[in-house]
One Martini backbone bead per residue (centre of mass of N, CA, C, O) as a GRO file, in nm:
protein
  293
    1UNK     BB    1  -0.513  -3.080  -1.933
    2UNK     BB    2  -0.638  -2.846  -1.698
    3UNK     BB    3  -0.970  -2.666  -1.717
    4UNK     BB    4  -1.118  -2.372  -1.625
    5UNK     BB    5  -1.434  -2.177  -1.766
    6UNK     BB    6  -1.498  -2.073  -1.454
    7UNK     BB    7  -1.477  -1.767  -1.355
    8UNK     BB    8  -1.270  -1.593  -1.223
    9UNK     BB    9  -1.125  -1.313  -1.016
   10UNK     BB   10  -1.002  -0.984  -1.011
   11UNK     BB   11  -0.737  -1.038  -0.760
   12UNK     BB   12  -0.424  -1.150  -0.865
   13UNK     BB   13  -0.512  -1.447  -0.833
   14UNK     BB   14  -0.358  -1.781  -0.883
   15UNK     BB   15  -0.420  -2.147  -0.815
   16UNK     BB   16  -0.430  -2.454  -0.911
   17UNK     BB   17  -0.641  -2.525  -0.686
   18UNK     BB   18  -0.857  -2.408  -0.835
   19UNK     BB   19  -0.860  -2.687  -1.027
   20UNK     BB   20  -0.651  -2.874  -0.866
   21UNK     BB   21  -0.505  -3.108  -0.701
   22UNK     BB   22  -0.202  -3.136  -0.572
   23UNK     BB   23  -0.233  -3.529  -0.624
   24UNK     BB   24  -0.270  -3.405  -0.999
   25UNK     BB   25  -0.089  -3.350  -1.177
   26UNK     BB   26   0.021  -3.111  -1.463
   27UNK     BB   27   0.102  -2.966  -1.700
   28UNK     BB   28  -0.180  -2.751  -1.759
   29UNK     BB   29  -0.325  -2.491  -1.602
   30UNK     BB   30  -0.619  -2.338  -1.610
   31UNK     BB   31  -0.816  -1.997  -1.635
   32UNK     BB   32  -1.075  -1.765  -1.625
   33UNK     BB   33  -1.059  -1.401  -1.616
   34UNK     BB   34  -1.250  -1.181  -1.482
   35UNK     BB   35  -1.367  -0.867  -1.570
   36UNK     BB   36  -1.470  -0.623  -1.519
   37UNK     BB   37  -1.785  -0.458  -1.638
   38UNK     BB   38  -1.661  -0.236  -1.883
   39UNK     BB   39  -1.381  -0.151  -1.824
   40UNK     BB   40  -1.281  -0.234  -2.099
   41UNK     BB   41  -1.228  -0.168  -2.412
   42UNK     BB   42  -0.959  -0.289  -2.437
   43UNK     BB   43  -0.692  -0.478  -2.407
   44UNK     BB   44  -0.493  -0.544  -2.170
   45UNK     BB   45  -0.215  -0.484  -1.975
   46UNK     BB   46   0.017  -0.752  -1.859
   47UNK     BB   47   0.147  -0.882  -1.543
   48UNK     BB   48   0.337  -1.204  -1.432
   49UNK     BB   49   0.392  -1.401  -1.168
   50UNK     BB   50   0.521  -1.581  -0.881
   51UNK     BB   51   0.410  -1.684  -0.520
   52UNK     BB   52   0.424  -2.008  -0.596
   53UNK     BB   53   0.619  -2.356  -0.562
   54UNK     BB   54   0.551  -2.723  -0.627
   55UNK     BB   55   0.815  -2.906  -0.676
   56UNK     BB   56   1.005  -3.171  -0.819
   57UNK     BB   57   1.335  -3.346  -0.751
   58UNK     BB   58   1.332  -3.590  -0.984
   59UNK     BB   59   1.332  -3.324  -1.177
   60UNK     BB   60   1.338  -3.087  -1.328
   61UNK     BB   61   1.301  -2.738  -1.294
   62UNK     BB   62   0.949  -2.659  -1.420
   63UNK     BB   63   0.809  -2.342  -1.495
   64UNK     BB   64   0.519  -2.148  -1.649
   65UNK     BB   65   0.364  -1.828  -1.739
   66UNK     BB   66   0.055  -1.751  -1.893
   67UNK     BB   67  -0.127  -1.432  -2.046
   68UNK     BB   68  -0.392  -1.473  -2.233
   69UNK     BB   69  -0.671  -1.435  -2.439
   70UNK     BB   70  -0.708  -1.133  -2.445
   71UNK     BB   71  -0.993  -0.941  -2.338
   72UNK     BB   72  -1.216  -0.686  -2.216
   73UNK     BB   73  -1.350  -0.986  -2.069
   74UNK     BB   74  -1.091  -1.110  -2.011
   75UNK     BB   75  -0.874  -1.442  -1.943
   76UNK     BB   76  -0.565  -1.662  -1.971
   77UNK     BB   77  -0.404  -1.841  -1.685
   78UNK     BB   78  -0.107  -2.060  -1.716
   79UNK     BB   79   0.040  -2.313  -1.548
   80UNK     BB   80   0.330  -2.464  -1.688
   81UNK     BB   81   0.509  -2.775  -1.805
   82UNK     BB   82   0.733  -3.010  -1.862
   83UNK     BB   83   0.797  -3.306  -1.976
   84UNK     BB   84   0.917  -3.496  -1.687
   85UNK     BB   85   0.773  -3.286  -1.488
   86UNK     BB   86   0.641  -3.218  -1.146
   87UNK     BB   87   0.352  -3.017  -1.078
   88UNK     BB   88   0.165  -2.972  -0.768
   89UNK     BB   89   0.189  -2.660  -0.758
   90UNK     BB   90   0.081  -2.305  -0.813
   91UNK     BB   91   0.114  -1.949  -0.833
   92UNK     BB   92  -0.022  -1.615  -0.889
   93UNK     BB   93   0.043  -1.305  -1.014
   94UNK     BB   94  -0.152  -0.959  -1.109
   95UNK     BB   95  -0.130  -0.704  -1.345
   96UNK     BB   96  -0.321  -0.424  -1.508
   97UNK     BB   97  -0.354  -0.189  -1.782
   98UNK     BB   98  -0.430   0.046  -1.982
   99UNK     BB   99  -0.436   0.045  -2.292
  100UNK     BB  100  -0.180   0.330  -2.357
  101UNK     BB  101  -0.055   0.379  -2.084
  102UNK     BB  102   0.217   0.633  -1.987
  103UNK     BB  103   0.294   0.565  -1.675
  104UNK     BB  104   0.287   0.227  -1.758
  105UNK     BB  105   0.473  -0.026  -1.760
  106UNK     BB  106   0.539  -0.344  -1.974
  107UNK     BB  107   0.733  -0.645  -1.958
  108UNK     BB  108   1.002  -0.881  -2.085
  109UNK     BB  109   1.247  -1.125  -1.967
  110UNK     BB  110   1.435  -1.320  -2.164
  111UNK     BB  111   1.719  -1.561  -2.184
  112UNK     BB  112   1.669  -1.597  -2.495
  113UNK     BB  113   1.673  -1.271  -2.590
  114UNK     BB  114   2.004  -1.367  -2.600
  115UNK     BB  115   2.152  -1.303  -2.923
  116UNK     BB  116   2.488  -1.227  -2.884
  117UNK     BB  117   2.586  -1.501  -2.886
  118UNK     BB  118   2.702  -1.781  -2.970
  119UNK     BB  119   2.644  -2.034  -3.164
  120UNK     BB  120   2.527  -2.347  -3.176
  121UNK     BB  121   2.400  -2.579  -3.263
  122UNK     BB  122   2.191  -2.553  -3.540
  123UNK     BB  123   2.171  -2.210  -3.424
  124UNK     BB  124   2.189  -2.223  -3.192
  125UNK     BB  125   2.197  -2.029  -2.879
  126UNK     BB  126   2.407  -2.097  -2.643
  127UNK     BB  127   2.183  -2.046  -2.412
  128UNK     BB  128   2.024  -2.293  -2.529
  129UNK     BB  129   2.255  -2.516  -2.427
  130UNK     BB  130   2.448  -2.333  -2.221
  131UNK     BB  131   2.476  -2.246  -1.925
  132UNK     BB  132   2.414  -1.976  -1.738
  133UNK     BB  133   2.489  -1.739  -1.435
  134UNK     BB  134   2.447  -1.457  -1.661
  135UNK     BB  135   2.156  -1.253  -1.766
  136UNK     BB  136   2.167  -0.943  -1.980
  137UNK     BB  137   1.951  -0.651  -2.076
  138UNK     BB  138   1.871  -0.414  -2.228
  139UNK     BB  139   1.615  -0.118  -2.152
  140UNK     BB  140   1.391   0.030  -2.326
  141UNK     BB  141   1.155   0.270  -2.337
  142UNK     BB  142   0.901   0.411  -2.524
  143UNK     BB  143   0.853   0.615  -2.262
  144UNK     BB  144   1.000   0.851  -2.112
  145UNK     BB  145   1.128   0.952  -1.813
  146UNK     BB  146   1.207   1.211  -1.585
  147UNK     BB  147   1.245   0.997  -1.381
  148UNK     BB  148   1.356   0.740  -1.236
  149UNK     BB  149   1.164   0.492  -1.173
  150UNK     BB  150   0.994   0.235  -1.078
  151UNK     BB  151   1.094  -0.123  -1.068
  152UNK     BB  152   0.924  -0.429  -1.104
  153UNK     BB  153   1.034  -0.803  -1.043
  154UNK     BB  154   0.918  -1.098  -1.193
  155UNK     BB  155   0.881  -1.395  -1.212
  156UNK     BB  156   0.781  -1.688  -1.497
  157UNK     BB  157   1.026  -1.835  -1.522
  158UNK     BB  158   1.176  -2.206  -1.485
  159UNK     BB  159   1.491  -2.371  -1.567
  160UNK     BB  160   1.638  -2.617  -1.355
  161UNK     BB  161   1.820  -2.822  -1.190
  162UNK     BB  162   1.832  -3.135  -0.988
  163UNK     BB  163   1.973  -3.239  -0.695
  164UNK     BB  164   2.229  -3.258  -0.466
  165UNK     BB  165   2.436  -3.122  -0.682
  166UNK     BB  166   2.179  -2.881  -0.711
  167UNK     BB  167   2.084  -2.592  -0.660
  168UNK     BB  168   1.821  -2.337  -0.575
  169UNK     BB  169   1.909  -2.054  -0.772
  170UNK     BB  170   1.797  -1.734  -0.806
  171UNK     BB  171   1.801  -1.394  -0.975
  172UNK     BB  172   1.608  -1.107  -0.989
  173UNK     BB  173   1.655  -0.820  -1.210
  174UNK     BB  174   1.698  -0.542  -1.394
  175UNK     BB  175   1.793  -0.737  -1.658
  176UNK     BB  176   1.836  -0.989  -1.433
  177UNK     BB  177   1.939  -1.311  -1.498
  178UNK     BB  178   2.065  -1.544  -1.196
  179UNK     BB  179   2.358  -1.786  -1.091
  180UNK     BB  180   2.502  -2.001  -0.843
  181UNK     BB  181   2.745  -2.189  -0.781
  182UNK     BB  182   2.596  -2.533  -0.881
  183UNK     BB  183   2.362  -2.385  -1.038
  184UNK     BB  184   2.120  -2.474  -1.295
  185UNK     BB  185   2.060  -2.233  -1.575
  186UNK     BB  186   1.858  -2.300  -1.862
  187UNK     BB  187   1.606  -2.095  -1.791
  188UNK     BB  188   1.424  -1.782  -1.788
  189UNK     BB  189   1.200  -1.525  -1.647
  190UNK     BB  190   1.058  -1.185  -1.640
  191UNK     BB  191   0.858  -0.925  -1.516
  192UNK     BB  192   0.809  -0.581  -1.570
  193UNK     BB  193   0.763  -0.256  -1.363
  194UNK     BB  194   0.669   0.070  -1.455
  195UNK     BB  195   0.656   0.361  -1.235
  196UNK     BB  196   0.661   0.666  -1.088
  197UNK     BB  197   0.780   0.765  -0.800
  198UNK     BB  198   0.485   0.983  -0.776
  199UNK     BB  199   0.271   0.794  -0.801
  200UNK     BB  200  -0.053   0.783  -0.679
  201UNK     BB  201  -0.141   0.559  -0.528
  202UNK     BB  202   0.175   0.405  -0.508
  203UNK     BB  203   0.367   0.130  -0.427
  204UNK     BB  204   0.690  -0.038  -0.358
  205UNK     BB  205   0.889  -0.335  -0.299
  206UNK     BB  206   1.048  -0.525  -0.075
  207UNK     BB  207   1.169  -0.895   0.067
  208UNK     BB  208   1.319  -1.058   0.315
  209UNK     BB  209   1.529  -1.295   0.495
  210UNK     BB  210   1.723  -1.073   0.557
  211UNK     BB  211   1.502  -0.914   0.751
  212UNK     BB  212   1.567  -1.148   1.013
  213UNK     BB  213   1.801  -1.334   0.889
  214UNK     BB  214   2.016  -1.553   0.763
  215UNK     BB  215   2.128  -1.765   0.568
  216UNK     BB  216   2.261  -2.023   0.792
  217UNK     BB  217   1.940  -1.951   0.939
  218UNK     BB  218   1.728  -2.178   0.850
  219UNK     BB  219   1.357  -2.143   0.768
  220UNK     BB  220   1.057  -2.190   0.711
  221UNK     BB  221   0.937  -1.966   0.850
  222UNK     BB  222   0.881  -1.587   0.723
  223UNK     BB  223   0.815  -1.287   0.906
  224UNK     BB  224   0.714  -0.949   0.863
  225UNK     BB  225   0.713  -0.562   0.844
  226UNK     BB  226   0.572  -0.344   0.648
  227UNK     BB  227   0.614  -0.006   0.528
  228UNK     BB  228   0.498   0.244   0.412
  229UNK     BB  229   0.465   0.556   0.312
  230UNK     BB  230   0.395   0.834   0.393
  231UNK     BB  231   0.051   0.924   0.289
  232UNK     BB  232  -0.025   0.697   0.059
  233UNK     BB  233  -0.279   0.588   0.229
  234UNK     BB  234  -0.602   0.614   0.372
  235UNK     BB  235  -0.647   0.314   0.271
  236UNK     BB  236  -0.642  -0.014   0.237
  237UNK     BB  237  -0.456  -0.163   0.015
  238UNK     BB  238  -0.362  -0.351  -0.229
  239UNK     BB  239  -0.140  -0.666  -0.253
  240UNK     BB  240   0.148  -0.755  -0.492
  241UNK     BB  241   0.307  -1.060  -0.490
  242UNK     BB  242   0.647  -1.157  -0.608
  243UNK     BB  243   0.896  -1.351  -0.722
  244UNK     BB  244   1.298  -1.248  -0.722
  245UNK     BB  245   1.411  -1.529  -0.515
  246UNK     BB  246   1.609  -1.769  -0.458
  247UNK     BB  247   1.712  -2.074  -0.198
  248UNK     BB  248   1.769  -2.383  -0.224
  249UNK     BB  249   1.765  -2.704  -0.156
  250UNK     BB  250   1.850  -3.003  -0.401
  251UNK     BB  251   1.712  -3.290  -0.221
  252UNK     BB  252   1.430  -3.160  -0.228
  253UNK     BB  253   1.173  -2.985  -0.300
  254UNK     BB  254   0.988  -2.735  -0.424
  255UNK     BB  255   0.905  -2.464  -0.183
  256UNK     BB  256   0.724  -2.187  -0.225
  257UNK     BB  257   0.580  -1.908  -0.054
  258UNK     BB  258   0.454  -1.597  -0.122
  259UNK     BB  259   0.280  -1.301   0.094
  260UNK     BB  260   0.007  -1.101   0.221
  261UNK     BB  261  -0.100  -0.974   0.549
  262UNK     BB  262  -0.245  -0.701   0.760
  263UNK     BB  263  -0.345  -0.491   0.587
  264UNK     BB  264  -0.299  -0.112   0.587
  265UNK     BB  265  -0.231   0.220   0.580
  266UNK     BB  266   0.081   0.136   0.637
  267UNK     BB  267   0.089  -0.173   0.609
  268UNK     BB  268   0.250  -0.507   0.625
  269UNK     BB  269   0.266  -0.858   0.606
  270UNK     BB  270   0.525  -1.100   0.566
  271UNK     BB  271   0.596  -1.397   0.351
  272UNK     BB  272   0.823  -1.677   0.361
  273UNK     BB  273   0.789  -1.988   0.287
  274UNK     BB  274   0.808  -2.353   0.389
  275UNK     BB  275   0.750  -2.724   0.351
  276UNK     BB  276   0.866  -3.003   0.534
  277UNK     BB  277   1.175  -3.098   0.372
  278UNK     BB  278   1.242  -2.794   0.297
  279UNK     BB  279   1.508  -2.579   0.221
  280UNK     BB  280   1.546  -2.228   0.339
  281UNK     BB  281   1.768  -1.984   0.306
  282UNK     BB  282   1.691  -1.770   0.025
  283UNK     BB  283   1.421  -1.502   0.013
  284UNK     BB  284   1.257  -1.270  -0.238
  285UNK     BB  285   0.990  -1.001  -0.263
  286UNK     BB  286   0.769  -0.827  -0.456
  287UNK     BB  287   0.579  -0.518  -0.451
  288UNK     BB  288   0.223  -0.356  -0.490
  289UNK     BB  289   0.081  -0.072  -0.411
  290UNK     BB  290  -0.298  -0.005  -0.469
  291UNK     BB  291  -0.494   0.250  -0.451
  292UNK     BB  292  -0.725   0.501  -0.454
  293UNK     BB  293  -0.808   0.820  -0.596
   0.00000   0.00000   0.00000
């Protein structure tokens, strides 16, 4: 376990190399984050996705994000795996609102949720003893919305096989995590984040690799601009993107990474990267503007 208690800044991002050099894997990378002073009077609620990952292809691919011990001046954020896998880095992305905001929701749905499966061995629920290719669950809101919301979704756990015989394939969305062709996906999780489709200062959407190329003509970087709505924004906004889907082959290191920059009161621009020996074929990344009221 490598940690830092010098706090990071409340600015929704973070990555193993603010703790340590990316050719120092740890199961366990951690730090604590600072909220701005008296912002909240009680712990607020969070979500938060991946927004990179460079893991080895010589063992299963395995990363996990937890936003814990939480209190209204901290909180401690997480990337870790386990067993015998090897995080050589990963980042993350997170958003926060105050506990018992009644516009904006925030939820996790992970595929272990799923437990109306048939039991396996000694009652464990059979999705966690054998791979699915599919897994959803309804999902009802605390406080119902008067029209369907904005609803935004981030990976943040990953557990599935690697190595030639095996891509890495996930797509995550409304209360579905699946996967196809030949990979195997162990479990999965993601947090959903819903709120009015007409809240002041506030958009989400998507981008995607094939918003540029096709799936077949593979390209290590993958950039283009988005467009906010019309008069959405003044100034330029906060922009929080993270991954809900990735492709890539299994014969390389699971390596991407989305970002976002140049941003303006219009949109910005976005990215979806791999790099060095690995094949990015098709990935999608969820956004947040946020601006001030």
């Amino acid at each position: 376990m490598v940690h830092l208690d010098v706090p990071g800044p409340d600015n929704g991002f973070f990555s193993t190399e603010e703790v340590r050099p990316r050719h120092k894997p740890a199961l366990t990378t951690s730090r604590i984050i600072a909220f701005p002073k008296n912002h909240y009077q009680k712990p607020p609620n969070l979500a938060a996705g991946f927004s990179g990952l460079d893991l080895s292809c010589e063992k299963p691919i395995r990363a996990n994000l937890v936003a814990d011990s939480i209190k209204p001046s901290s909180f401690k954020i997480t990337i870790e795996t386990w067993a015998d896998s090897v995080l050589h880095a990963a980042s993350a992305t997170w958003i926060e609102h105050k506990a018992n905001a009644r516009d904006c929701h925030f939820g996790q749905f992970d595929t272990r949720d799923v437990d109306a499966a048939p039991k396996g061995a000694a009652g464990t629920p059979a999705s966690m003893t054998a791979p699915r290719k599919e897994t959803s669950k309804e999902i009802a809101f605390h406080t119902p919305f008067r029209e369907a919301p904005q609803v935004v979704c981030w990976l943040n756990r990953i557990d599935m096989g690697s190595g030639d015989d095996a891509n890495y394939r996930i797509n995550a969305f409304v209360a579905h995590i699946d996967t196809w062709g030949d990979s195997v996906l162990n479990g999965a999780a993601m947090c959903w984040i819903a709120f009015p489709r007409n809240k002041a200062c506030v958009a989400s959407g998507t981008f995607s690799t094939s918003d540029v190329r096709s799936w077949s003509n593979p390209r290590p970087k993958n950039t283009a601009r988005a467009t906010f709505p019309k008069r959405a924004f003044a100034k330029p906004p906060t922009v929080l993107v993270a991954l809900n889907s990735l492709d890539m082959a299994g014969n390389s290191d699971l390596r991407i990474r989305a970002s976002a920059d140049e941003v303006t009161s219009e949109g910005f621009r976005w990215h979806l990267d791999t790099w060095d020996d690995s094949t990015l074929y098709a990935a999608e990344a969820s956004w947040i503007a946020l601006g001030n009221a």
